[in-house]
N, C-alpha and C positions, 0 to 999 in steps of 0.2 A: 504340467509342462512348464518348464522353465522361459521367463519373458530373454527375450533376446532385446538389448538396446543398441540404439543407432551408433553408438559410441562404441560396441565390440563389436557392432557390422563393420566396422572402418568407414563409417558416414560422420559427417561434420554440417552442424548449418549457421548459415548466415544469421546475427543477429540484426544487421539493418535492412536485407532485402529478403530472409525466408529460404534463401539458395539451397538447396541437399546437394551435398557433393562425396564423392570420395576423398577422405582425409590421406592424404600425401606425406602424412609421417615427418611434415616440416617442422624446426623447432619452434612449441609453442609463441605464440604471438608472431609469428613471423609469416603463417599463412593468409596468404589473401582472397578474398573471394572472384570467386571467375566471372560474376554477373557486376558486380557494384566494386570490388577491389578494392576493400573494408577487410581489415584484422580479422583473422576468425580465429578463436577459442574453444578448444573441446570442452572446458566449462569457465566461468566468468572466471579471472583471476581473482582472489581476493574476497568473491564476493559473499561468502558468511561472514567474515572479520567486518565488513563495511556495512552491510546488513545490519549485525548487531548493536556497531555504535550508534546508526541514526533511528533505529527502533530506544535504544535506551535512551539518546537525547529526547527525545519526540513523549516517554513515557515521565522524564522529568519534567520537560516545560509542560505538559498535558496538565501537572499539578496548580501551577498560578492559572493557568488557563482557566480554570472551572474558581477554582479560590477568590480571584480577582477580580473587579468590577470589566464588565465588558462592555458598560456603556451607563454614560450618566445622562438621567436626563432633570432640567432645570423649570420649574415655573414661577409665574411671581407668587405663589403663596407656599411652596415647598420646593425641594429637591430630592432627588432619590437616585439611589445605584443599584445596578442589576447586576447577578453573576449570569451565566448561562441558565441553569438551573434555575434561581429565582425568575429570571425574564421568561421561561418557561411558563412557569406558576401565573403569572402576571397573566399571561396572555389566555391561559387557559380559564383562570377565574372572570377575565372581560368576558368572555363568551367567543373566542378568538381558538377554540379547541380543535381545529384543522390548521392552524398556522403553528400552535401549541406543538402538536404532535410532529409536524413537518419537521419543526428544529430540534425537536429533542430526538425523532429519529438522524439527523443529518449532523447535529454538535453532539452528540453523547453515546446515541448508541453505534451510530459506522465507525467512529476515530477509536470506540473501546474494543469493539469487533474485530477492526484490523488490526490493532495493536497485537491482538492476543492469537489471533489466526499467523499472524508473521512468525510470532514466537512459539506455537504449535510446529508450525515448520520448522524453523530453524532448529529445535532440540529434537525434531524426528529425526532432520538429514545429518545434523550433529552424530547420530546415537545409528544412523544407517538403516533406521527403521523401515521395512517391509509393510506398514499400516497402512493398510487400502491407498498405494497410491494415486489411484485414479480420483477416489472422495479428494487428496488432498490437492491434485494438480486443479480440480475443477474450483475449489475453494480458492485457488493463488489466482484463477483466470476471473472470477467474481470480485476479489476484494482490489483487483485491478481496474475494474470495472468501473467501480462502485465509489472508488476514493474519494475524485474528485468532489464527487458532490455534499462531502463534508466542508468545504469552502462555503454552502448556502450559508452559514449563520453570520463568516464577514458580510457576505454578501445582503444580507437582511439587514445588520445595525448601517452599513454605508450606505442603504436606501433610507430608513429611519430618520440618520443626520439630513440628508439630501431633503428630503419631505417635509422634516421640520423646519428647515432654515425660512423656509417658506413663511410661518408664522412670528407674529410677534414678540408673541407672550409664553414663547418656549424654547428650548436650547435644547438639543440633543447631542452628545460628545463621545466620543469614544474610545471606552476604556484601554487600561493598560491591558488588561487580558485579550482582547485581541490579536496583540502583538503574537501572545504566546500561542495561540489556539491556530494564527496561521501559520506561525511555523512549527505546529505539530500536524498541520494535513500536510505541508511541504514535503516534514521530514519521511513521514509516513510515504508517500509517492514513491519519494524517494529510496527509501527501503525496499519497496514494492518493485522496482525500478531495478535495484543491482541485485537482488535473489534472483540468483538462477536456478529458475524450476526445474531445469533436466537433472538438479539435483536428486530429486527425491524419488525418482528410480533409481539411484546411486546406493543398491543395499548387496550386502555379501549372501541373501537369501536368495537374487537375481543372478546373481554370475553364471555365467556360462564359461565352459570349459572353454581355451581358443581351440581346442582340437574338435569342438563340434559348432563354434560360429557357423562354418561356410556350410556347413549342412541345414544348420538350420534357417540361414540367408533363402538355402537352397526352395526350401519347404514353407518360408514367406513368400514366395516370388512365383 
């Protein structure tokens, strides 16, 4: 049986308040919604075009991000620089292998997850793919989820600095990679942020004839 979507019920929903409404056939971006009185969009304007750039920004800085020191730390008989990765190692050879694990699942493996889960999407809905969309809508609602929490590894070296200032006899500073590692969970958010998943029931395998919509409304309802 062929899916029927909101979009060829003549239904439209709110992105800021949720609203389902019957679509009014107004010209794009000019509809408002009847609850909050917010733009509504039969789908994002733009949004694979803007998707794409800040996924590919977000998979370029990703590079210094991990390359680059993310934090130096100083004592009076040595000094040393960490990447992500090394500060990993570090923590895991102290005996520190539940803090170990914590960041290299939160700096390594979610920001490479989402990167590639984005771009999974975006060349399905690109190519109009029919590929289980439900595995994939449930995948966009998870790595929505789940984002943020790739920020614990700033959020780890700005406790580190904080902790050591405390001390005398050591300096903890922090790297340029930082810079780039949070604005690749930003950019990443953000990508997350303007796909529009009603996208990916958007396949010519779905279509419905308009001469059987209202029957099939009928036969929903």
């Amino acid at each position: 049986m062929n899916r029927i979507t909101a979009s060829q019920a003549g239904l439209i929903d709110c992105h800021h308040c949720g609203e389902v409404c019957r679509d009014v056939g107004a010209t794009e971006g000019e509809a408002h919604c009847p609850r909050c009185d917010a733009l509504m969009h039969r789908r994002k304007p733009g949004s694979l075009a803007r998707t794409w750039a800040l996924l590919i920004t977000a998979v370029i800085l990703y590079i210094p991000a991990n390359v680059l020191p993310i934090m130096h730390t100083s004592t009076l008989f040595e000094s040393s620089s960490d990447t992500i990765v090394s500060g990993v190692l570090v923590l895991w050879k102290g005996g520190s292998w539940d803090i170990a694990l914590i960041v290299f699942v939160a700096s390594v493996v979610v920001p490479v997850l989402k990167i590639l889960v984005l771009a999974i999407l975006l060349i399905s809905v690109r190519r109009a793919s029919n590929w289980r969309p439900h595995d994939r809508a449930r995948l966009f609602q998870i790595i929505e989820k789940v984002g943020h929490w790739s920020m614990l590894d700033v959020f780890v070296v700005a406790l580190l600095v904080a902790l050591v200032h405390f001390k005398t006899y050591a300096t903890v500073e922090a790297g340029p990679a930082i810079v780039a590692f949070g604005a690749v969970v930003v950019l990443t958010m953000l990508a997350a942020k303007s796909f529009d998943p009603r996208m990916i029931w958007d396949s010519p395998e779905s279509a419905v004839a308009p001469e059987n919509i209202e029957s099939q409304v009928s036969q929903h309802e």
